[in-house]
Backbone as JSON Lines, residues from 0, in Angstrom:
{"i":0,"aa":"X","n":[0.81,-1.2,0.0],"ca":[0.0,0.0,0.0],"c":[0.86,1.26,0.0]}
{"i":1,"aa":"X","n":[1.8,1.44,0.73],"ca":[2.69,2.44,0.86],"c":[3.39,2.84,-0.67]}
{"i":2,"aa":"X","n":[3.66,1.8,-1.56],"ca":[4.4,2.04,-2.7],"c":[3.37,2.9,-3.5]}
{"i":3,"aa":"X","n":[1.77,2.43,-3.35],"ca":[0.79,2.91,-3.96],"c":[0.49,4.53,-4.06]}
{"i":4,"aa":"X","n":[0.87,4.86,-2.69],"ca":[0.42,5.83,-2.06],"c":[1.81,6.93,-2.56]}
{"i":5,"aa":"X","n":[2.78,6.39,-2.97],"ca":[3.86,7.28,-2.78],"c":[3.78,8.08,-4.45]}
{"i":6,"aa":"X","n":[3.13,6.82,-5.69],"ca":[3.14,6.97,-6.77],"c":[1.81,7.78,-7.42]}
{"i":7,"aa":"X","n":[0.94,7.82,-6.12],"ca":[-0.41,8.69,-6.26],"c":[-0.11,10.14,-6.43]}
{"i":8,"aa":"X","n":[0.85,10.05,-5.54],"ca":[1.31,12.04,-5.14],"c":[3.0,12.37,-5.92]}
{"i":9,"aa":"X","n":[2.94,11.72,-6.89],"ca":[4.46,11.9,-7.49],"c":[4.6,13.24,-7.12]}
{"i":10,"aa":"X","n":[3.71,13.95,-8.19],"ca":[4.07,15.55,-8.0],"c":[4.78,16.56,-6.81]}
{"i":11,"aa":"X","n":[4.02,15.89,-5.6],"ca":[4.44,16.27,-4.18],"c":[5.37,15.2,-3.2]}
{"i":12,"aa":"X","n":[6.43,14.6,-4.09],"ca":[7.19,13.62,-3.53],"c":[8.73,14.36,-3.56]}
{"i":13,"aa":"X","n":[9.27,14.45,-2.51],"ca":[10.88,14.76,-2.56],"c":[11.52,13.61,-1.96]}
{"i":14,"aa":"X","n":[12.63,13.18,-2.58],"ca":[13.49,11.77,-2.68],"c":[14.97,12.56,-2.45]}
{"i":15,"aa":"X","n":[15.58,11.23,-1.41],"ca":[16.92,11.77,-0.96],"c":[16.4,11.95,0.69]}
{"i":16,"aa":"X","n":[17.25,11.22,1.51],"ca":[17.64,11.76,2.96],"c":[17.9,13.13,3.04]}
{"i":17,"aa":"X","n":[18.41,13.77,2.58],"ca":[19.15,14.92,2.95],"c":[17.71,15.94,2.49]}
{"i":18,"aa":"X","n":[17.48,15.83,1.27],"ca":[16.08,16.6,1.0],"c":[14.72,16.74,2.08]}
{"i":19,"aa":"X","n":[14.98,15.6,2.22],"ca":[13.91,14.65,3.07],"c":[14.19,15.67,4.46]}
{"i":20,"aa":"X","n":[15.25,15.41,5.0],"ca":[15.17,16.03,6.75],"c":[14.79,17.64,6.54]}
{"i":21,"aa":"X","n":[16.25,18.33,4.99],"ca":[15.4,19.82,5.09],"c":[14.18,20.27,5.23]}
{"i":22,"aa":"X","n":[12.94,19.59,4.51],"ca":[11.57,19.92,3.99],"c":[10.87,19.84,5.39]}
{"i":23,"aa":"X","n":[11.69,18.73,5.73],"ca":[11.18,18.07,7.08],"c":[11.51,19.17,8.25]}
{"i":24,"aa":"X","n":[12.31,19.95,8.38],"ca":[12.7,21.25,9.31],"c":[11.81,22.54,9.33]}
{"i":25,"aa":"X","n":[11.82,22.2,7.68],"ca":[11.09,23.82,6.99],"c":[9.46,23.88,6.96]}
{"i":26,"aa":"X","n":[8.9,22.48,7.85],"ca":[7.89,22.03,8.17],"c":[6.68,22.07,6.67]}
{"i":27,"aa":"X","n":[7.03,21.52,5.76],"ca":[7.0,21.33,4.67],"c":[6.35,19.69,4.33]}
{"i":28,"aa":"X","n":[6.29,19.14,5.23],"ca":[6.48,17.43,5.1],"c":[4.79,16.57,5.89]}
{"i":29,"aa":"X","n":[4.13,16.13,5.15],"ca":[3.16,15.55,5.94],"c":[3.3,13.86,6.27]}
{"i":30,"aa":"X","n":[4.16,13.58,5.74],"ca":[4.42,11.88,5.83],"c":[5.79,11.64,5.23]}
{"i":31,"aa":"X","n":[6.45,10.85,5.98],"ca":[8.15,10.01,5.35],"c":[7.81,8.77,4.76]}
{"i":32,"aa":"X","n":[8.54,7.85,4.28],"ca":[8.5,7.19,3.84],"c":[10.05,6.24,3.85]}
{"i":33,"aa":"X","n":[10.67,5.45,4.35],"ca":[11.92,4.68,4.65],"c":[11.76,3.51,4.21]}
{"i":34,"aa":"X","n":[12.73,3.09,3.82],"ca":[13.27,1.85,2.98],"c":[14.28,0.95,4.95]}
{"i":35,"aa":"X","n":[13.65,0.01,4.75],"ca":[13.76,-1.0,5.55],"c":[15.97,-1.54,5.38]}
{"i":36,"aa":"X","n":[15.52,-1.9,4.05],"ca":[16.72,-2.33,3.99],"c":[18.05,-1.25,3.18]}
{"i":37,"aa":"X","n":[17.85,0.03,3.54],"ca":[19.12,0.98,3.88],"c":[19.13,1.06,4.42]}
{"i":38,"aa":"X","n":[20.83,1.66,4.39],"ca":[21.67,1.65,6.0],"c":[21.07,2.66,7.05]}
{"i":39,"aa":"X","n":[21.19,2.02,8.36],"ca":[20.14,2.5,9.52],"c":[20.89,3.84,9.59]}
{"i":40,"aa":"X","n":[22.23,3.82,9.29],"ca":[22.87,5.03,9.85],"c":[22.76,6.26,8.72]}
{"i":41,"aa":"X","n":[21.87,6.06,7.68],"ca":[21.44,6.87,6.72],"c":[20.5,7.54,6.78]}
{"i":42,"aa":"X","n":[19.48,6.19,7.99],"ca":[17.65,6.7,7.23],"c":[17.23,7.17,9.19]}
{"i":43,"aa":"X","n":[18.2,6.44,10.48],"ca":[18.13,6.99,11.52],"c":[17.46,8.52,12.08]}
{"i":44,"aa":"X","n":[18.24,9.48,11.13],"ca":[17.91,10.62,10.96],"c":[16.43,11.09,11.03]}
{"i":45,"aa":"X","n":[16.54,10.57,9.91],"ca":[14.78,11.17,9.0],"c":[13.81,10.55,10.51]}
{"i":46,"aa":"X","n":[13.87,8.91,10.95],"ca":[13.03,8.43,11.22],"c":[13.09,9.4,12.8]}
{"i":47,"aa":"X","n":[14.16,9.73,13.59],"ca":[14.23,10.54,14.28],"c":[13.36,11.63,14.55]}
{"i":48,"aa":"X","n":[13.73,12.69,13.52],"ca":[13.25,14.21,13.51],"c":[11.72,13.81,12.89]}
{"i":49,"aa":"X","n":[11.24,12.59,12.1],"ca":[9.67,12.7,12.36],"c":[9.28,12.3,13.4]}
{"i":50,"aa":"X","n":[9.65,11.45,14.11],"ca":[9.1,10.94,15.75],"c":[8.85,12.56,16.14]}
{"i":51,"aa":"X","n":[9.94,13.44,16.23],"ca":[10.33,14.81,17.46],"c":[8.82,15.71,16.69]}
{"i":52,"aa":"X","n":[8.58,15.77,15.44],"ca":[7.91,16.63,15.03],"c":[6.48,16.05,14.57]}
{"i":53,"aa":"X","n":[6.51,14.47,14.86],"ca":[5.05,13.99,15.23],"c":[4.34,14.01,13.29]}
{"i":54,"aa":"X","n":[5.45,13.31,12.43],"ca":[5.27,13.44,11.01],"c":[5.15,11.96,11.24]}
{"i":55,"aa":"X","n":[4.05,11.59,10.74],"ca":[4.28,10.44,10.1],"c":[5.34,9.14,9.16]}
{"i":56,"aa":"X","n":[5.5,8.44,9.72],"ca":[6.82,7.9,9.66],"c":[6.25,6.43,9.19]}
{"i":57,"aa":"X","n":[6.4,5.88,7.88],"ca":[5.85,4.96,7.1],"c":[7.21,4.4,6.85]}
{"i":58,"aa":"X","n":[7.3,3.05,6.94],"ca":[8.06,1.85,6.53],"c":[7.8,1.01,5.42]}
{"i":59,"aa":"X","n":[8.89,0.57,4.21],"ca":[8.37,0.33,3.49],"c":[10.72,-1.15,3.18]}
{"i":60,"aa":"X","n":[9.94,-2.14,2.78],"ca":[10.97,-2.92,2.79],"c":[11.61,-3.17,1.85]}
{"i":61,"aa":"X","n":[11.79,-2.1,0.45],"ca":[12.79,-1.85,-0.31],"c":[13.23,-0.45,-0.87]}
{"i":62,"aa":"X","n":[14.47,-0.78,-0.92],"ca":[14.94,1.16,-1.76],"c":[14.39,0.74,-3.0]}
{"i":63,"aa":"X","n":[15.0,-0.13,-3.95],"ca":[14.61,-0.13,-5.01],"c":[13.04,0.18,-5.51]}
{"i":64,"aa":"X","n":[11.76,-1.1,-4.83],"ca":[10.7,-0.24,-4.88],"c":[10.33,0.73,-4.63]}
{"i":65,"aa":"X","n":[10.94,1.47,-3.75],"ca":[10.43,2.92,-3.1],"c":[11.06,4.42,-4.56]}
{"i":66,"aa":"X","n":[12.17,3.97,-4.8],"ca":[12.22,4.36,-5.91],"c":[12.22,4.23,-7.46]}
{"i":67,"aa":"X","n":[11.5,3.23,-7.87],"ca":[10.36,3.03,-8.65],"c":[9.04,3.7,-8.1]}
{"i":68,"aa":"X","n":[8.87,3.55,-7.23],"ca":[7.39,4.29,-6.89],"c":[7.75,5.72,-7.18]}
{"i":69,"aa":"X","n":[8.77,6.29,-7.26],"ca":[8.91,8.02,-7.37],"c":[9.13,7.89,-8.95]}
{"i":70,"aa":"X","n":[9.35,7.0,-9.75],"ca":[9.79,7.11,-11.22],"c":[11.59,7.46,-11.25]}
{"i":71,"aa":"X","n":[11.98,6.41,-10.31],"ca":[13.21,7.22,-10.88],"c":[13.77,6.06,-11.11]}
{"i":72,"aa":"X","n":[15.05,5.66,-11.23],"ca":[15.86,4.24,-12.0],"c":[16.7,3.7,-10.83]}
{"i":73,"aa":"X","n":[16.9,4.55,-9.64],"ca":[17.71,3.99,-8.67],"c":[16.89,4.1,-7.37]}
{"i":74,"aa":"X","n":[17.18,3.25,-6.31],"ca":[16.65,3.24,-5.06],"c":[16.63,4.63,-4.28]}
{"i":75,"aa":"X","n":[16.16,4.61,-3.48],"ca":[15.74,5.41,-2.76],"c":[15.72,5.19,-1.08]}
{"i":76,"aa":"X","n":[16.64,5.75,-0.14],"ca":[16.29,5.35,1.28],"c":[15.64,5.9,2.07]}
{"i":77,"aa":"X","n":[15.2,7.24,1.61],"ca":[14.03,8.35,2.14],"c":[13.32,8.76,1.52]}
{"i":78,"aa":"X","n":[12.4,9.33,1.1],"ca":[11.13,9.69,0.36],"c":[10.44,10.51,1.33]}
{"i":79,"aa":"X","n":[10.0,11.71,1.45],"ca":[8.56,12.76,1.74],"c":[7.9,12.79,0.59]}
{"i":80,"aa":"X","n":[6.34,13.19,1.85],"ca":[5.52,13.6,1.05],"c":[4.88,15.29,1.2]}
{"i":81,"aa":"X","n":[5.36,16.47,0.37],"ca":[4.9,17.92,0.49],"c":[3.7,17.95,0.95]}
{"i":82,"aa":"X","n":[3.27,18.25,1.91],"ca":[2.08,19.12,2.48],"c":[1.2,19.56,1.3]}
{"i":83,"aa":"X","n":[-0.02,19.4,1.43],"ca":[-1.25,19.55,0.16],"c":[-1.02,21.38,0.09]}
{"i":84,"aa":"X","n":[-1.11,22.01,-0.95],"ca":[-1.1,23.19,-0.61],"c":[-2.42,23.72,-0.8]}
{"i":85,"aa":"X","n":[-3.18,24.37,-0.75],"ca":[-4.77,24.7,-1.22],"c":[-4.82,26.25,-2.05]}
C-alpha cells in the first residue's frame, strides 16, 4: 500500500535523505516514507526528527521499490511527502 500511495502524489514527492530532513525542518512534510533495507545510519535521521515533530513515519521494505514508486531508475532510502497546498 505504501508504494501505492507514494506513486499517487508523485508531484508532491521529494526523494533523498538529505532533502527529506530539510523539507522536514522547513515544516514542509506531511508523511516520510523509509526503505527498511538501507543503511540505519542513513535513514536513523529522518526516522528521528519525524518521531520529534510527530510526522508520520511509514516503513516500506525496499529502496529499489520505493524508488520506482517516485519514477526514478535507482533506489531510494528516504522519500517525503509535500504538504497539500490549497
Amino acid at each position: 500500500m505504501s508504494y501505492e500511495k507514494v506513486m499517487q502524489v508523485k508531484s508532491r514527492v521529494i526523494i533523498g535523505t538529505k532533502q527529506t530532513l530539510k523539507a522536514m525542518k522547513n515544516d514542509q512534510v506531511s508523511a516520510v516514507f523509509v526503505a527498511d533495507d538501507a543503511d540505519i545510519h542513513i535513514t536513523q535521521k529522518v526516522v528521528h526528527l519525524a518521531n520529534r515533530l510527530g510526522i508520520v513515519c511509514n516503513h516500506v521494505d525496499s529502496m529499489d521499490k520505493l524508488g520506482n514508486a517516485c519514477g526514478i531508475d535507482v533506489g531510494a532510502a528516504a522519500v517525503a511527502i509535500k504538504k497539500a497546498e490549497f
